[in-house]
C-alpha positions in Angstrom: 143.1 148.9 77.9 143.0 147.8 81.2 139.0 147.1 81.5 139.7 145.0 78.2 142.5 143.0 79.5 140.3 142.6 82.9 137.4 141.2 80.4 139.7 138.7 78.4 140.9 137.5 82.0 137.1 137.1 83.1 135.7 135.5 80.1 139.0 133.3 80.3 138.1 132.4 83.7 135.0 131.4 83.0 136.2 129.0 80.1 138.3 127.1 82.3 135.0 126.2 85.5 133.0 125.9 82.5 135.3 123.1 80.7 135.8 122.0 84.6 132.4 121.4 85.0 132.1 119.4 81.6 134.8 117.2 82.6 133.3 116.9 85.9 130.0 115.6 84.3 131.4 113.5 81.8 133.5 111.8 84.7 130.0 111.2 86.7 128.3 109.7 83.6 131.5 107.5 83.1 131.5 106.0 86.7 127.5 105.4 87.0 128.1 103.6 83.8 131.3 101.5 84.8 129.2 100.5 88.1 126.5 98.9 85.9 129.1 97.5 83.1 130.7 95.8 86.5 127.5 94.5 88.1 126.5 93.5 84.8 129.6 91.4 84.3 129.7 90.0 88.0 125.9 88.9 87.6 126.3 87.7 84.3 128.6 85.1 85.9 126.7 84.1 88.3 123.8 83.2 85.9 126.0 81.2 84.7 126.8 79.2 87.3 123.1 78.5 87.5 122.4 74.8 87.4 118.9 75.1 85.6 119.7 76.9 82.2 115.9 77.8 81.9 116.6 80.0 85.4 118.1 82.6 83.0 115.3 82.8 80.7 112.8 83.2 83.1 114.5 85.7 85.1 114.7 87.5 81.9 111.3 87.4 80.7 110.5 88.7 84.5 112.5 92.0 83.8 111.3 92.0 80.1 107.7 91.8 81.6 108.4 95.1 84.3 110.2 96.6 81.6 107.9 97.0 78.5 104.1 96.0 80.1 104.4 96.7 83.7 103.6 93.4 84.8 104.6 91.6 87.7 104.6 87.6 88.7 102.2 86.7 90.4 100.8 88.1 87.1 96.9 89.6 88.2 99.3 92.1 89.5 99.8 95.0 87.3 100.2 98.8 87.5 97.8 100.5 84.5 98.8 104.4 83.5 102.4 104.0 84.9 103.5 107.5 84.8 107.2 107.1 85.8 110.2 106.2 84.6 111.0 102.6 84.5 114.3 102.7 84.1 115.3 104.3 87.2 114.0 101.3 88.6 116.4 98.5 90.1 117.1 94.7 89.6 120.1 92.4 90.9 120.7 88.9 90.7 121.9 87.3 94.0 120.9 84.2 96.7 120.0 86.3 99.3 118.5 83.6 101.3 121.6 80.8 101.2 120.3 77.9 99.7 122.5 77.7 97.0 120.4 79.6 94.2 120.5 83.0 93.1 117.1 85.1 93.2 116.0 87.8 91.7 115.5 90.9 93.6 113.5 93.8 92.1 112.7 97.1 93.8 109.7 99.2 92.3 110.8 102.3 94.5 109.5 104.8 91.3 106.1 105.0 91.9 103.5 106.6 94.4 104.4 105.3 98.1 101.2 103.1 98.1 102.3 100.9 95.2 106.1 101.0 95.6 107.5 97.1 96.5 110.0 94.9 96.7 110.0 91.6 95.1 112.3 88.6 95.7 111.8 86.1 92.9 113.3 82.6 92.6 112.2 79.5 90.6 110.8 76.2 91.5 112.0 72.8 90.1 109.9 73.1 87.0 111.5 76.8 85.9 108.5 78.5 87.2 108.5 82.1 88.8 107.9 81.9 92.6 107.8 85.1 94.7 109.6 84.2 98.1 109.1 87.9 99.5 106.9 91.0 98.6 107.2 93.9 100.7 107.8 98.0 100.9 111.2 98.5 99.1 112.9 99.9 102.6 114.9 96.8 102.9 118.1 95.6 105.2 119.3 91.9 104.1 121.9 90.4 106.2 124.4 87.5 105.4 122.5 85.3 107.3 118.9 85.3 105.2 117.1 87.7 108.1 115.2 90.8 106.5 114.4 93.7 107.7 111.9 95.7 106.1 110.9 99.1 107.2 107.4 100.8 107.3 107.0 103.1 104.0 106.3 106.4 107.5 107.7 106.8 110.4 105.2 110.1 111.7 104.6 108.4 114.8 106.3 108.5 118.2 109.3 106.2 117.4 110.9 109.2 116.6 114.8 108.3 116.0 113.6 104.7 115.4 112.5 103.6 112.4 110.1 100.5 112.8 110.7 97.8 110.6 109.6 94.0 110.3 111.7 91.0 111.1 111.4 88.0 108.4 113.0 84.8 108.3 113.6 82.1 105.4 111.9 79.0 105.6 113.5 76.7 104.0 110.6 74.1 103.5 108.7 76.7 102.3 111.0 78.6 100.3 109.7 82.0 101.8 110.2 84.4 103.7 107.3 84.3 107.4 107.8 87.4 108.9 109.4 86.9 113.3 108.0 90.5 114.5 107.3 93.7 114.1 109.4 96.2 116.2 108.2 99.7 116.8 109.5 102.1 119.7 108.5 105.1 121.9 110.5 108.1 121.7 111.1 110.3 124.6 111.9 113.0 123.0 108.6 112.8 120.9 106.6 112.4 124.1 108.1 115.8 126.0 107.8 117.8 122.5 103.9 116.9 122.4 103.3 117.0 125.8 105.0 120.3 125.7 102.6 121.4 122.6 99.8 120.9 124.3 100.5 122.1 127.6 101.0 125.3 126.0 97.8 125.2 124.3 96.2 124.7 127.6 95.4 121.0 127.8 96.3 118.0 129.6 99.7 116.0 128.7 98.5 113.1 126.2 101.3 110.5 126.6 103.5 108.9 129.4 106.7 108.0 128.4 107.3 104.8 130.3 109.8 105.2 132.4 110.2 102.4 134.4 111.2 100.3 131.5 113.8 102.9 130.0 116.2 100.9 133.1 119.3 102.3 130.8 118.3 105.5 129.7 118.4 105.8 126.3 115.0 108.0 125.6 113.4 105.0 124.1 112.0 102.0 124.5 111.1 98.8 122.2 107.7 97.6 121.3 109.0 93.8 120.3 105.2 92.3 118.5 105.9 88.9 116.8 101.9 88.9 116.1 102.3 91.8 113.7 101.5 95.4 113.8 98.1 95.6 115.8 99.5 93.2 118.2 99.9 94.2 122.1 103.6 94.1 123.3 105.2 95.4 126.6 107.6 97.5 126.4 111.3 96.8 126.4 114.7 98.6 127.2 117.5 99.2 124.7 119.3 96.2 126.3 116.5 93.7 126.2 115.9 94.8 122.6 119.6 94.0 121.6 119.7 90.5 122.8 116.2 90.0 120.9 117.8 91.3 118.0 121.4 89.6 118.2 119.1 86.4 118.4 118.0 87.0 114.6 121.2 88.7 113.5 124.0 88.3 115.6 127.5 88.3 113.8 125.4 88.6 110.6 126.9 91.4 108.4 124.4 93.6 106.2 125.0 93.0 102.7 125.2 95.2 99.7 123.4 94.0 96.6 124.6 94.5 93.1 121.6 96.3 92.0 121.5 97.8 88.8 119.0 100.4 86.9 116.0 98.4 85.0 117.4 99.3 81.4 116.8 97.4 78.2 121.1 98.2 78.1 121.5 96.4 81.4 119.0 93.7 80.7 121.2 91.9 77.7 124.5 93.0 79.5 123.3 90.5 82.4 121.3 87.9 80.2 122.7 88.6 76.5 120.9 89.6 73.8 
């Protein structure tokens, strides 16, 4: 009697974390979907504060275009065979760059690292699609219009630092021209594979410089406004944070409304 009353309080127990665990996912599946019926309703009315009605189309058509063919403005770029899923893609509306109209910002970050990107899409005078920014989808926008957009690896010796690209809105232009790209040299990095190969019986590879690390910090800048292959000397922590603050300074980091690529989410914004 008493292994049968021990059972009924076992399978009991188990009803009650199993209906937990339902309610649990039910609650998840509730909130992802009131965080896209939300962005949906605050970028819906923003599109309608647009002053060129034909912006909404087009932005539409864009997502249409991703959604169902895989095709991307400037339009000779495609992806053929797409063997992910789209919809865990992400869009959101938003004038990221200050002049008064809202782009369209698209992140392919579903895909093989090669071909993920970032798109920022915004239209001319005439209603046609104009790509301000395209880019690896490892992106920091600040309040002020700077981008930073970080390197799809970071195996090198920058260690804790992840290098990124500086960018910069031109407003005659209406794009984005990239100020520098900033890389950095780990100490720690340095001793662990100096340390590897001294135990392997060879000669240290790599000098940490010293004599610019005048704070301490284990690392030091490589600041290279001619891009990537560019030569640079290096810089301390401090020299680094007045170069950035010149960019950025009280700028605060923003956080889009993005929202998954769905055909759900695509008339919630625009209407069906």
């Amino acid at each position: 009697m008493k292994k049968l009353q021990d059972d009924d309080h076992e399978r009991a127990g188990v009803k009650r974390i199993l209906s937990v665990l339902c309610m649990a996912v039910m609650l998840a599946g509730c909130s992802a979907q009131d965080a896209d019926t939300e962005s949906a309703a605050g970028q819906q009315e923003v599109l309608e504060t647009l002053e060129n009605a034909g912006v909404k189309q087009t932005y539409r058509v864009v997502l249409e275009d991703i959604y169902y063919e895989q095709k991307f403005p400037p339009y000779e770029r495609s992806i053929e065979n797409y063997d992910f899923d789209i919809t865990e893609n992400e869009f959101a509306i938003y004038d990221i760059d200050h002049d008064g109209r809202e782009e369209l910002v698209f992140l392919l970050t579903q895909s093989y690292t090669a071909t993920m990107f970032a798109s920022v899409y915004d239209c001319d005078s005439e209603g046609n699609i104009v790509e301000q920014f395209h880019g690896f989808p490892r992106l920091t926008f600040y309040s002020n219009g700077m981008i930073e957009v970080g390197i799809s690896h970071n195996q090198g010796h920058s260690g804790r630092f992840w290098p990124y690209t500086m960018y910069q809105y031109d407003a005659e232009t209406d794009s984005y021209n990239a100020v520098a790209y900033v890389e950095a040299v780990d100490k720690d990095v340095i001793d662990t594979i100096n340390s590897q190969l001294t135990e392997a019986g060879e000669e240290p590879a790599w000098d940490y410089p010293e004599e610019a690390d005048i704070s301490g910090s284990g690392l030091v800048y490589y600041i290279c406004p001619h891009g990537i292959e560019s030569d640079a000397e290096p810089a301390d922590v401090t020299e680094y944070n007045i170069w950035h603050d010149t960019y950025v300074g009280d700028a605060e980091i923003l956080d889009l409304p993005f929202m998954k690529l769905t055909e759900e989410n695509i008339n919630k914004v625009f209407g069906k």
